[in-house]
N, C-alpha and C positions, 0 to 999 in steps of 0.2 A: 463404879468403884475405882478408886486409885490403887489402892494396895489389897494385896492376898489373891484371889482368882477372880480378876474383875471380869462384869458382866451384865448386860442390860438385857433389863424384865420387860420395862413400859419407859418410852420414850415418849415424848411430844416435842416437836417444835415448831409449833402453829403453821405451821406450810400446808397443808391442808384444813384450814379452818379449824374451827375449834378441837376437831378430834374428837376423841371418847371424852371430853369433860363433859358437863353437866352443870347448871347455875345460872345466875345471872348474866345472860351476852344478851349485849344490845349490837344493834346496826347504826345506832344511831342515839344520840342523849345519854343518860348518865348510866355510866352500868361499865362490863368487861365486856370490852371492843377486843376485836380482831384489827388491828394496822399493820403498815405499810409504813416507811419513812417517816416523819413529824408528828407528832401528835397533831390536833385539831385549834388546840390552844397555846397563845404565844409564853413562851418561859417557861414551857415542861417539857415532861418526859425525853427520852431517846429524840437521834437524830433518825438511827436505823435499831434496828432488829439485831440484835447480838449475834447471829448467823440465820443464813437465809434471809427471807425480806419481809417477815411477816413474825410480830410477836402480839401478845395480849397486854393489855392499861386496862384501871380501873378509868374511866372521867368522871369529874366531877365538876370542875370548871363553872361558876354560874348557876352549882347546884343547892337545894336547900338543907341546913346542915339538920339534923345528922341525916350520914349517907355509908349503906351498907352494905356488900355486895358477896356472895360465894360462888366459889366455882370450885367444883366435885371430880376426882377424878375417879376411874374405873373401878373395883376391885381387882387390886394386885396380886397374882398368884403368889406367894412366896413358898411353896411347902417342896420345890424341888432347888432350894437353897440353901449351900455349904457353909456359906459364910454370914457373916455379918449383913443385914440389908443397908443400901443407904440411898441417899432421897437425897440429890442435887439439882439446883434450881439457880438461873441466873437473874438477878435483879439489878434495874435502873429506876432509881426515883429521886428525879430532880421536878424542882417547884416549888414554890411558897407556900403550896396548903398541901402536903404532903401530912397524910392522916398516919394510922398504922396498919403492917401487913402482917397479920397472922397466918404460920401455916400450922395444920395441924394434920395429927394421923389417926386413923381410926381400924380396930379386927371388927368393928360392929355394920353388919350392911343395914339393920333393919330399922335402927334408931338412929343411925349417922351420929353419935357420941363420938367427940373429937377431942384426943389429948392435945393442947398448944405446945410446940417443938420451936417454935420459933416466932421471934415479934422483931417487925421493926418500925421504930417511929422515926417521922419526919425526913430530912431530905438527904440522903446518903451522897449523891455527885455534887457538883457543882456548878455544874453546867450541861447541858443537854448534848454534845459532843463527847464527854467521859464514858468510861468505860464502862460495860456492867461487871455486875461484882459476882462471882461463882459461892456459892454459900450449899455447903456439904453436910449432912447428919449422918451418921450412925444408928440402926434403929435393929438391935438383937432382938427385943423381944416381940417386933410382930414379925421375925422369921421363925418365930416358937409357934405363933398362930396359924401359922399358915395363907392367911390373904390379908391386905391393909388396902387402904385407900386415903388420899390425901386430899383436902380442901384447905384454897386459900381464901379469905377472908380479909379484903380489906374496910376499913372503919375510917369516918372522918367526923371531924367536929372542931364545930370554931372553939 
């Protein structure tokens, strides 16, 4: 959080592998990679990692359309929280087949029912040197429930 009594619950910044997510990671072929520097494919994504050396891409590159991919994160405690919760995520997406990125939140562990909080289509930088973009929510009412969990979801199609 930026303002009121800021304070981090669950952090991730792929520096140890995937971490507590869950979902789609591939090592290799179409799915959510674990990288390092450049993507694998010429004309996308990042040159680096928005801090530290390692972040997560969907690839798709060469893949057959449609192509669709989640990654789950942990159940989030919220129930010893004053404030507002909120759900901060840095994104870069440059490239020509830039599909769309949904995030979504969920109080349900058992059915993973995900409200969509956030969508983006197509290619937000403009080059694979630009910067990433910090993108912030506000989310009161799953600090009413007590635990949330977040999956992003991206979609592609010609």
């Amino acid at each position: 959080c930026t303002t009121g009594n800021p304070g981090t619950i669950f952090s991730e910044d792929a520096e140890n592998g995937q971490g507590l997510w869950t979902g789609n990671f591939v090592t290799s072929g179409f799915g959510w990679t674990l990288n390092s520097g450049t993507t694998g494919s010429v004309g996308t994504g990042p040159n680096a990692a928005h801090s530290g050396s390692n972040y997560l891409y969907f690839e798709t590159s060469g893949a057959s359309w449609p192509m669709n991919g989640a990654i789950v994160s942990p159940m989030i405690d919220l129930s010893n929280v004053s404030v507002d919760a909120e759900l901060s995520f840095w994104i870069h997406a440059y490239g020509a087949d830039i599909g769309t990125l949904n995030v979504g939140v969920s109080n349900d562990s058992a059915t993973g029912i995900f409200t969509n909080i956030f969508s983006s289509i197509g290619q937000i930088q403009t080059s694979n040197a630009d910067s990433f973009i910090n993108d912030q929510f506000n989310r009161y009412e799953y600090r009413i429930s007590c635990k949330c969990r977040c999956k992003c979801r991206r979609c592609f199609s010609d």
